[in-house]
N, C-alpha and C positions, 0 to 999 in steps of 0.2 A: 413529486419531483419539482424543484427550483430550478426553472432554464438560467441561465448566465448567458447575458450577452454581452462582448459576441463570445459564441461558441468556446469552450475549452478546447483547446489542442487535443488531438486522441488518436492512438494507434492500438490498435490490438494489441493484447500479451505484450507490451510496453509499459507497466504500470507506473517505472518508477521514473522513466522520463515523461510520462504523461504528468506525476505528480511534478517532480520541477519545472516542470513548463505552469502546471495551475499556479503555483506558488506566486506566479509572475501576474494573473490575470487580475484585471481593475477590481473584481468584485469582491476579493479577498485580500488583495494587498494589504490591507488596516487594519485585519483582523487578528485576533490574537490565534495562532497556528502552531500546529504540531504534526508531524509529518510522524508516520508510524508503518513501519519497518515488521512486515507478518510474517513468521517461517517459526520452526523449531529445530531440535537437533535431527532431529530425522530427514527434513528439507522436505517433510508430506502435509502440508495443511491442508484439511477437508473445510470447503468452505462452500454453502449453500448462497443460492441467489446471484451466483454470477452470471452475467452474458454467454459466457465461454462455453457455457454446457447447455445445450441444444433443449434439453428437458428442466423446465424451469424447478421440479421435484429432483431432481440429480445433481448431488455437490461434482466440484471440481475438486482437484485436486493438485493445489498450485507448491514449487518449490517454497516460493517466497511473493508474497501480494504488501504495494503499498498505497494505502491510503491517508488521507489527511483529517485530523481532527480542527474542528474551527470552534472557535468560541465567540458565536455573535451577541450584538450588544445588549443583547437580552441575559446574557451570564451562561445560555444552556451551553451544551455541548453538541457537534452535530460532527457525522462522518462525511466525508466528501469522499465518494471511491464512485471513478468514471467506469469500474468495471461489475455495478451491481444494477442486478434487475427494476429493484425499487426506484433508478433513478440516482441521482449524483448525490441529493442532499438528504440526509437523513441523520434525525435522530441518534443521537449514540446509542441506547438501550435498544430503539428501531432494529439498529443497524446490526449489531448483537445477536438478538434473536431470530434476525433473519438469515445471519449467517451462519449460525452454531446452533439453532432451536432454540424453544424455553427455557430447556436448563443443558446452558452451554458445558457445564460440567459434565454434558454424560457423553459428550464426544471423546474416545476412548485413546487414552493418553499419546498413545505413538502420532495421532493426529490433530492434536490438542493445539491451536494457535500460542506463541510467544510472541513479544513486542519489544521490539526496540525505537526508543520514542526520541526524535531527534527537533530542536529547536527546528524552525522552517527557516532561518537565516543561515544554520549549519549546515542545512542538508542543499540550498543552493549554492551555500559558498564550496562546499567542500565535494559533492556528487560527480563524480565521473564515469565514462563507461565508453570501454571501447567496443563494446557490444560483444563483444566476443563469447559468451554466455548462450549466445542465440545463436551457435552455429555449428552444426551436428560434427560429427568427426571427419567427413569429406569437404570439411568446408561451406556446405550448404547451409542456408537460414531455414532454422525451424519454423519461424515467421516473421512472415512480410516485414523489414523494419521500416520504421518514419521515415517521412520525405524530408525532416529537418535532418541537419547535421548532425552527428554524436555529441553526446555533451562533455567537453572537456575541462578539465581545470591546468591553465597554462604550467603552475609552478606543483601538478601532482597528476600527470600525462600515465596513464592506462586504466584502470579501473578498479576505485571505490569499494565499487556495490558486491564485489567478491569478499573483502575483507569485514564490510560490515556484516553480511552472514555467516561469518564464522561465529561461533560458538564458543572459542576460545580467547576471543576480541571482548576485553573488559569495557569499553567504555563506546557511548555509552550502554548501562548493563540491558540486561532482555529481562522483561518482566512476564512471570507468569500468566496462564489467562485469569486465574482464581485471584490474584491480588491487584489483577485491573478490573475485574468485577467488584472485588472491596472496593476499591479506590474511586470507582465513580460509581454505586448502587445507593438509590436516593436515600 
């Protein structure tokens, strides 16, 4: 793992305001970014090496996880996700394997990750969220939310991060896991 000083912003089960707060920290502001948007239509991704699951052998099983691709000046690719066991920075292929096995293909379709892969200037200009996602049917917070404020966008006031999970939402599109394994496999 690569520490970032200072510190990344982080809240539990907050991935995707943890990610546009990162978007903002010194250590990546210059880097080439892509912010990527994980769910499918089932809203079941099994995803190994998370924090979130007590047994570091036991996937979790998130609606929707986002984490950041960066591209440092070296050309590689690397995953930035504050919510994996390995640590914040890792490898893409790393990050991969350790979250879907060897061969991420054999994770069995209904749980199979899609991506929706958003420029990191769109996904700060345009992310909002009134949180509301996180609050059981009496009202209660499924969890703890951040001590920052909700993230708003003044001229598009409630929340975003619903519409981008839809399924039926074209733009931009969800790419399968099998042809973002084409697409970055050395």
């Amino acid at each position: 793992m690569h520490a970032l000083a200072p510190p990344p912003d982080y809240c539990a089960q907050w991935c995707e305001e943890n990610i546009w707060r990162l978007l903002d920290h010194p250590a990546c502001r210059e880097l080439a970014r892509e912010v990527w948007l994980i769910s499918n239509p089932s809203r079941q991704v099994v995803m190994w090496g998370q924090r979130a699951s007590e047994d570091p052998e036991t996937p979790v099983l998130w609606d929707y996880h986002v984490v950041l691709r960066v591209e440092p000046d070296d050309g590689s690719h690397e995953i930035w996700d504050l919510d994996h066991r390995a640590g914040l920075r890792s490898p893409l292929a790393d990050w991969l394997s350790r979250s879907w096995g060897p061969d991420p293909l054999r994770v069995p379709p209904p749980y199979r990750p899609w991506f929706r892969r958003f420029r990191a200037t769109d996904y700060r200009a345009n992310f909002a969220s009134d949180r509301s996602h996180m609050r059981d049917a009496q009202g209660e917070w499924m969890a703890s939310p951040p001590a920052w404020p909700a993230i708003g966008v003044p001229e598009k006031p409630g929340d975003t991060l619903a519409r981008w999970l839809a399924f039926d939402e074209a733009q931009p599109p969800w790419t399968p896991l099998h042809a973002l394994l084409a697409e970055f496999s050395p």
